[in-house]
C-alpha positions in Angstrom: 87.6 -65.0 31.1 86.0 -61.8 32.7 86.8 -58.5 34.2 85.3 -57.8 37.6 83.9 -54.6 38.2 82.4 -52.8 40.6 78.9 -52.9 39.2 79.3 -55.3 36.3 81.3 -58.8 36.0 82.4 -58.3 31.8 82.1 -61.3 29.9 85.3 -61.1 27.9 84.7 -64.3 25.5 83.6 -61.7 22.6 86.4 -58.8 22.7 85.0 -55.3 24.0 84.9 -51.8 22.9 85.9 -49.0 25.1 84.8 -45.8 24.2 87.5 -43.0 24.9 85.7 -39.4 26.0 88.1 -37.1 26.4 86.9 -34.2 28.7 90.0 -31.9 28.0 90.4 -29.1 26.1 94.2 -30.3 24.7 93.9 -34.4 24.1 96.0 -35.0 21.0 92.6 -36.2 18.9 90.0 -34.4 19.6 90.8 -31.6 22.2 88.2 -29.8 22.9 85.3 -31.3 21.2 83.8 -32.4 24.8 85.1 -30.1 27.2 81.8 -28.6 28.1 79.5 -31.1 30.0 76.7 -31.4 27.7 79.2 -31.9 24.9 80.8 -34.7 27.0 77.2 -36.1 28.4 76.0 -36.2 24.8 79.2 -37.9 23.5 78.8 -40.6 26.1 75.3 -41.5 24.6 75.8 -41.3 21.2 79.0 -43.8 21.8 77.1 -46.5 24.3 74.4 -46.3 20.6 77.2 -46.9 18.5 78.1 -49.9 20.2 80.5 -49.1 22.9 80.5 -52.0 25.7 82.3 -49.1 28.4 82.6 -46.1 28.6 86.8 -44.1 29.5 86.1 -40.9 30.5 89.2 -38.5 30.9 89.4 -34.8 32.4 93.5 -34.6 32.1 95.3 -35.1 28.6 98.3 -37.7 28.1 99.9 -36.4 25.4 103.2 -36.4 25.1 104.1 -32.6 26.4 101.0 -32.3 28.5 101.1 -30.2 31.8 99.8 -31.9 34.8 96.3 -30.3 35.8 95.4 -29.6 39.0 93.4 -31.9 41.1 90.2 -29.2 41.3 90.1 -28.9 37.7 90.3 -32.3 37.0 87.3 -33.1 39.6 85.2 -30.4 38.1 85.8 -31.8 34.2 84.9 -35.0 35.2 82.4 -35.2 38.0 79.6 -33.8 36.5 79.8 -36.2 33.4 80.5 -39.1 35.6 76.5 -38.8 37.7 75.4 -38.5 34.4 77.6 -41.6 32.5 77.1 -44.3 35.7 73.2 -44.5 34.2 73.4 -45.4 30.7 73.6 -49.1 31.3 77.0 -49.6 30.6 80.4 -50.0 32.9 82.5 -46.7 33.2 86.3 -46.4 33.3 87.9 -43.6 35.0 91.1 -42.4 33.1 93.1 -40.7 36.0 96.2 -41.1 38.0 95.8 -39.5 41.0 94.1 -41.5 44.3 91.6 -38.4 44.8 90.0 -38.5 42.1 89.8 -41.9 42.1 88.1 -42.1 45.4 85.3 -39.4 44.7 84.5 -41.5 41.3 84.2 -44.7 42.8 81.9 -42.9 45.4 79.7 -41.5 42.3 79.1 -45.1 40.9 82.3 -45.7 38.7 83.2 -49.1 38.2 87.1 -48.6 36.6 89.9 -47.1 37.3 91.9 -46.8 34.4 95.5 -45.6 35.6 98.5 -44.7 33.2 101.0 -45.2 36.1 99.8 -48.2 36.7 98.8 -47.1 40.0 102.2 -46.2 41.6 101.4 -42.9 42.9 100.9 -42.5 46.5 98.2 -43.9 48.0 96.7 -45.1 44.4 96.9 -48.6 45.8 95.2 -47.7 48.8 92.1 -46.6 47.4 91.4 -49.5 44.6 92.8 -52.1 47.5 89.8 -50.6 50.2 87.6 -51.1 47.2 85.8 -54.2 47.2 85.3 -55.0 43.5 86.4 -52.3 41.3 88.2 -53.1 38.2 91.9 -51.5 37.3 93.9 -50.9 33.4 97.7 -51.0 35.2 99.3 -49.6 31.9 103.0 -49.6 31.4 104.7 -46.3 30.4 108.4 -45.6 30.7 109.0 -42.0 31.7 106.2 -39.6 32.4 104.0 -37.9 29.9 106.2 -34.5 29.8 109.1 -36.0 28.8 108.5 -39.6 27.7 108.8 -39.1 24.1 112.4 -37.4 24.5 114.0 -40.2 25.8 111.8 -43.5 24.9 112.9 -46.6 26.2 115.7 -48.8 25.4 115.8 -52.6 24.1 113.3 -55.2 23.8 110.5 -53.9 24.8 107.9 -56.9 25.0 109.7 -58.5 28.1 110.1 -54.9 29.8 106.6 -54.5 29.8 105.5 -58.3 30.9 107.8 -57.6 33.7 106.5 -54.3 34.5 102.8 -55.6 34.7 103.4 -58.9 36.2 105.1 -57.2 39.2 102.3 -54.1 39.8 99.7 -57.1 39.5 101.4 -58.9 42.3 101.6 -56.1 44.7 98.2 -56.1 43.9 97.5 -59.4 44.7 99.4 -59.1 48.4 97.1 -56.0 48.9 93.7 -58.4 48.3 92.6 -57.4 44.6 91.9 -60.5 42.5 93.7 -61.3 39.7 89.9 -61.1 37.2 89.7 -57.2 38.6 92.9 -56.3 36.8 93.1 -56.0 33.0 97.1 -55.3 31.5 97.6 -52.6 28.8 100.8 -52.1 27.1 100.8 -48.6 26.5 101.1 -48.1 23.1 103.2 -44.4 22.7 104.1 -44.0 26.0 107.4 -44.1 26.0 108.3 -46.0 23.4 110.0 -46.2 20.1 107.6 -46.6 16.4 109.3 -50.2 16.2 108.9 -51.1 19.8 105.2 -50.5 19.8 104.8 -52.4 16.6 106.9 -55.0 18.1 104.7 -55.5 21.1 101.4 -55.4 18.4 103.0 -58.7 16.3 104.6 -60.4 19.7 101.3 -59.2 21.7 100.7 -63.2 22.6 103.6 -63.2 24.7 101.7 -60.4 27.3 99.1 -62.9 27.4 99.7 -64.7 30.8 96.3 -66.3 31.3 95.4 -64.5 34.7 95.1 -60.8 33.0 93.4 -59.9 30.2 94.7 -57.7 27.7 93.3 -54.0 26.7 94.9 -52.8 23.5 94.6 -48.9 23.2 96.0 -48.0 19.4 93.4 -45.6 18.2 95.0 -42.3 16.0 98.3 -42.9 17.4 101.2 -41.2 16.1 103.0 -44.2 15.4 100.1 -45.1 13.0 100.7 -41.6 11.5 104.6 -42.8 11.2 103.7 -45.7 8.9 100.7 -44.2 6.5 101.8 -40.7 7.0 98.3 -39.0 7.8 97.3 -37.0 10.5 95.5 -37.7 13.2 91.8 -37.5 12.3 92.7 -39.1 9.2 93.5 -42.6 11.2 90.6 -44.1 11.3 91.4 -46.9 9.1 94.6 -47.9 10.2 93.2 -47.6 14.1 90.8 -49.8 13.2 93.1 -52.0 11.3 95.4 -52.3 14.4 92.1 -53.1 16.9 91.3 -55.5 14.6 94.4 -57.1 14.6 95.4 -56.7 18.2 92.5 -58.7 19.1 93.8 -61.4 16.9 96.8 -61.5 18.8 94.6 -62.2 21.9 93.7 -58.4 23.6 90.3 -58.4 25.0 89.2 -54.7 25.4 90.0 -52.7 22.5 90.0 -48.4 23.9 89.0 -46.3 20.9 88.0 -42.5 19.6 86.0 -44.3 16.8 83.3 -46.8 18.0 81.4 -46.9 15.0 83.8 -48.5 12.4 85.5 -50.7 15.2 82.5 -52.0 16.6 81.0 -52.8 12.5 85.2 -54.4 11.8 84.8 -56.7 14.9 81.7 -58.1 13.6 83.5 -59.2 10.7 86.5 -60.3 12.9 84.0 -62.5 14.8 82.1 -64.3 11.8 85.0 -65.2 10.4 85.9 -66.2 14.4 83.0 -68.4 14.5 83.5 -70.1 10.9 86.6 -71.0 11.9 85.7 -72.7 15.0 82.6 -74.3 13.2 85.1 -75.9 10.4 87.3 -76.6 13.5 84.4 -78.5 15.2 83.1 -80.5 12.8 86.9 -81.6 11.3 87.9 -82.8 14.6 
């Protein structure tokens, strides 16, 4: 399997990190930390020498609460990191849900657009479909990030969000982008109950559909801090735990604050990957 992008085709056969850089002054891990350019511009090189196979970069927050930014802003957080990121050898992701901004980074050489709504605002369709290779996250999130923690979802939610997916990637397809330019992410706290998203973690196989490959984002998320009780920058472990054990489960792309340890974990993951399919070999 691989992702199409629009400057790279991404050999998904070994699972890949995605480096999150958050240019924001209020993300819920590390707000603030990049918000200047340099800070961001530097943060983007030390991750591709950690290990990261892609780069996410972000200039509007998520977290639950968050107020929307303006379009402007967002543009002047993230364009000046972008010129810079599209030349250190690896693909970029765009973490963004409005068309705009989309359009201006494709133009500066991005080669991802990574949208939370799963590109339902509009005119987002329009600008990935007059693309002609870039490569899309559609993520699932019930609600919206103001108030999608008040009122999470109800029910199963594996079969909600294969549903979900399934139906954004076909209005893809009837609009011309190819199935391998679309990559499926649950959305992990968006919306959703501490047992839901551990739900869709141990039933993750059944998002696999076999046209889609799956991009598990888990790193410092509050429903890790609900099960060890530490805060946020204390999460490393357990984010690298669940990375580790979403791509047993069959997720492809792994998006992560902490490159280092889960880049160093997947090597172990992948030895004991390939002694597995040596004993399978030579048993058979």
């Amino acid at each position: 399997m691989h992702w199409q992008t629009a400057r790279y085709r991404i050999d998904l056969a070994r699972p890949r990190v995605m480096g999150i850089v958050n240019i924001t002054p209020d993300s819920f891990s590390d707000g603030g930390r990049y918000r200047q350019t340099r800070q961001a511009i530097d943060h983007c090189e030390h991750l591709v020498a950690q290990g990261a196979d892609i780069l996410d970069l972000g200039g509007e927050s998520s977290r639950p609460g968050t107020p929307p930014v303006a379009l402007d802003e967002e543009l002047a957080r993230l364009l000046p990191v972008l010129r810079e990121a599209v030349a250190m050898g690896v693909p970029v992701s765009v973490d963004t849900y409005k068309p705009e901004v989309m359009r201006q980074a494709l133009d500066l050489g991005a080669d991802i657009v990574n949208d939370i709504w799963a590109l339902q605002q509009p005119g987002a369709v329009d600008v990935v479909a007059a693309h002609p290779s870039c490569g899309v996250c559609l993520m699932h999130m019930h609600g919206e990030p103001q108030t999608m923690q008040r009122t999470p979802m109800e029910g199963d939610a594996v079969p909600q969000v294969r549903d979900f997916l399934a139906a954004r990637s076909q209005e893809l397809a009837a609009r011309g982008v190819a199935p391998h330019r679309i990559v499926w992410d649950a959305g992990i706290g968006f919306g959703k109950t501490v047992a839901q998203n551990f739900a869709l973690l141990a039933r993750q196989r059944e998002l696999l559909d076999g046209d889609h490959a799956l991009l598990a984002g888990w790193s410092r998320k509050s429903s890790l801090g609900q099960v060890t009780g530490l805060p946020v920058n204390d999460r490393v472990a357990a984010s690298v735990a669940a990375a580790v054990l979403a791509v047993e489960r069959g997720a492809r792309i792994v998006r992560v604050h902490d490159v280092h340890d889960t880049v160093a974990a997947l090597k172990v993951w992948a030895a004991t990957h390939h002694n597995d399919e040596v004993e399978g070999s030579m048993t058979a």
